[in-house]
N, C-alpha and C positions, 0 to 999 in steps of 0.2 A: 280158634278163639279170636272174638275180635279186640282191638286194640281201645280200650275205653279212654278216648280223650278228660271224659271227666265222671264223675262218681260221684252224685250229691247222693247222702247218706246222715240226718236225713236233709231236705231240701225245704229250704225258706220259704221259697216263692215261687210258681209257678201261673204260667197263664198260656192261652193260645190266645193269639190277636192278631189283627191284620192292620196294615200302613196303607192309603190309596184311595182312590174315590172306586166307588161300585164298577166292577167290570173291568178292573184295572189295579184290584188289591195285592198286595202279595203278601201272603201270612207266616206267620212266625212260632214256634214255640219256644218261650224262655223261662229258665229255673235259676238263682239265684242259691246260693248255699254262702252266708257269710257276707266277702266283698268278690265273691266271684261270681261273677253271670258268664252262662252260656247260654247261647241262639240258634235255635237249628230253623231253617227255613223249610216249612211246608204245605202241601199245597192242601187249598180249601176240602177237598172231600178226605184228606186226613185230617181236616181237627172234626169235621162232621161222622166220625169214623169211630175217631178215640172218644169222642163224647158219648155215643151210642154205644162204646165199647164199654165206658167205666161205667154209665148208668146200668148198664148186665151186670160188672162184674159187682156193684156195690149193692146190688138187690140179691144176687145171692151172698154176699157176706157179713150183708148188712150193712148201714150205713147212712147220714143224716138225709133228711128229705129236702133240706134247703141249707146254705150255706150264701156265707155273703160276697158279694163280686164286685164289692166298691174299692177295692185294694186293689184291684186284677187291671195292671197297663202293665205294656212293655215297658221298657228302659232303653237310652241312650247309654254307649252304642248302638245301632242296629248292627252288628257286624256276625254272620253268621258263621260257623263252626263249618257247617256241610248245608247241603241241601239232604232231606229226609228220602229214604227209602222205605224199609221197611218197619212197621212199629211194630214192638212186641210188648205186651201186657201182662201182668200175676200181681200176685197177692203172696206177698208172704207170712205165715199163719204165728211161725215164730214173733217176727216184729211187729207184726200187726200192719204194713205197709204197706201202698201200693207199689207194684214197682212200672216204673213206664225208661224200655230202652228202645234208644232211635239209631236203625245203622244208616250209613251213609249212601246214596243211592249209588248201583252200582252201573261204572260207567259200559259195561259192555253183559251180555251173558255168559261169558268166559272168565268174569272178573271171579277171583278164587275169594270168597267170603271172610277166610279168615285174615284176610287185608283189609277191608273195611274199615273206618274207624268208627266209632258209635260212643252214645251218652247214655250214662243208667242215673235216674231219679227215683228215690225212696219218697214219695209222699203218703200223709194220712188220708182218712177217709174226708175227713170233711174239706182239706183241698183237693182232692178228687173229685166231691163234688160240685167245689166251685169252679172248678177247671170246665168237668163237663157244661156246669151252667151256663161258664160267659163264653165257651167255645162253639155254644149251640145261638147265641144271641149277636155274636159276633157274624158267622155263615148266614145266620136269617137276614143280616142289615146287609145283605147285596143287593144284585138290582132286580126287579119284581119279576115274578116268571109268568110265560104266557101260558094262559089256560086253555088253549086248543091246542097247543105243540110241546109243550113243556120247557121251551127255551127262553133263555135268560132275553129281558125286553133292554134295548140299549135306550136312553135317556134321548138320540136323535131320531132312532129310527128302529123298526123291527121288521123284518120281512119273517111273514109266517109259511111258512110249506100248508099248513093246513088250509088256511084261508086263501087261498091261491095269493103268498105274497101281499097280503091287504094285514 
C-alpha cells in the first residue's frame, strides 16, 4: 500500500494547467482541500489522458455536459509533491465521487510500489468535468502541429521528414 502524502476528501479545487511558453510548458496538477494545496507535476499527454479518461468515465455514470473553467488557475507556490507516474481513476457509487490518485514516478523498475508516495482526490462530477474541460484547452494552446508529419512546429523553425526537411 502506497503511502498517501495527502487525502482530499472531498477536494475544493482542482485544475491541470501548464507554466511556460509553447514547447517549453511544464504542467501541473493541483487540488486544494481547505488551506492545503498539493501540486504534482505532469507531463502534457497525462492531462490529455485524464481528460479523455473522465469524459469515458462521466458518460457512463452520468454527468453534466458543461461546467465552468473560469476559476480553474494554479496557485502560488508552484512547488510540487513528486512528479506523476502513474494515474488511477474510479467512481465511487457510495459517495457519488470521483476519485483521481497519482503515484509517484517510480525511479527504477525494481522500485517495490508499496514505497511510492501518492495523492488520492475525491471530486464531484461537475469538477470532473471542468477539470476534463480546461485540461483539454490547456494541451490544444501548444504549439501548432505539422500536417504532413504530425510534429510539434517550433515558433523558429521546423524541419519536416516528410517534406524532405522544407
Amino acid at each position: 500500500m502506497p503511502q498517501f502524502l495527502y487525502e482530499f476528501n472531498p477536494t475544493n479545487k482542482i485544475v491541470a494547467d501548464a507554466v511556460g511558453e509553447p514547447g517549453r510548458r511544464t504542467f501541473y496538477l493541483q487540488a486544494r482541500q481547505g488551506r492545503t494545496l498539493a501540486t504534482v507535476q505532469i507531463e502534457k499527454f497525462q492531462a490529455q489522458v485524464l481528460a479523455e479518461s473522465l469524459d469515458e468515465l462521466l458518460e457512463k455514470v452520468g454527468g453534466p455536459e458543461a461546467a465552468s473553467t473560469s476559476e480553474l488557475h494554479l496557485e502560488e507556490p508552484l512547488e510540487p509533491l513528486f512528479r506523476a507516474g502513474q494515474i488511477g481513476l474510479g467512481h465511487d457509487a457510495k459517495t457519488d465521487h470521483i476519485v483521481i490518485i497519482i503515484y509517484e514516478v517510480a525511479e527504477s523498475e525494481d522500485t517495490d510500489p508499496d514505497t511510492l508516495t501518492a495523492v488520492r482526490f475525491w471530486i464531484s462530477r461537475e469538477q470532473a468535468r471542468a477539470l476534463a474541460l480546461h485540461a483539454v484547452m490547456v494541451c490544444a494552446g501548444g504549439r501548432p502541429i505539422c500536417v504532413f508529419c504530425g510534429n510539434p512546429i517550433d515558433a523558429d523553425a521546423h524541419f519536416c521528414p516528410k517534406r524532405n526537411g522544407h
